[in-house]
N, C-alpha and C positions, 0 to 999 in steps of 0.2 A: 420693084414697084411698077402698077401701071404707069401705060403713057398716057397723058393727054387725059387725065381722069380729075381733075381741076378745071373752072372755069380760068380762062386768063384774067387778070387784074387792068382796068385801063385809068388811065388820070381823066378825070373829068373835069371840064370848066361848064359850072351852070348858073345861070341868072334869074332871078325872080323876074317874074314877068311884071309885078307890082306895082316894088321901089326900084329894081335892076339892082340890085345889091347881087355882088359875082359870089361865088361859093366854090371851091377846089378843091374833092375828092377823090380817093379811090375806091370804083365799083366793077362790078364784073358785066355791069350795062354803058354801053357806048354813049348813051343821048339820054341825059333823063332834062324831064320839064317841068320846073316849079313854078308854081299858078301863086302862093301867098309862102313868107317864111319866118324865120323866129324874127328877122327887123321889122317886118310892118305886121305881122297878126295881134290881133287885136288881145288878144290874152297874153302874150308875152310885154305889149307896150303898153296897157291898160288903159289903153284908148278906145271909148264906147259907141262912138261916133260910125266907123266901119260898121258892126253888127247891126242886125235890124232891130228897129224900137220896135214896130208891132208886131205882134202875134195873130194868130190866123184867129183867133176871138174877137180880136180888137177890129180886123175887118169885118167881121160878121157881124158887130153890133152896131157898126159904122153905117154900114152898108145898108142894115135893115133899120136903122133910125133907133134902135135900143142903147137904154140909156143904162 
């Protein structure tokens, strides 16, 4: 068998930048950075509030006084 023809495996510890909810995996990357995850994204807790209510229509009609 080759040598050295696998990535190495390293224990990760990552945190939602969020809630800070930690997460402990194994990856073949040193540093990963999570910006949103399954505890606070808005489709996993079905919470509507995070998401945006308008739409770029909704500006435009706003915007130009259309009703």
């Amino acid at each position: 068998m080759k040598k050295d023809l696998h990535p190495t495996v390293n224990k990760v510890e990552t945190t939602c930048s969020t809630c800070n909810t930690k997460y402990n995996f194994s990856s073949s990357a040193k540093n990963i950075k999570v910006d949103i995850c399954a505890s606070c994204h808005p489709f996993y807790t079905g919470d509507k509030s995070v998401a945006k209510s308008t739409g770029q229509v909704d500006k435009f009609n706003k915007k130009y006084g259309i009703k």
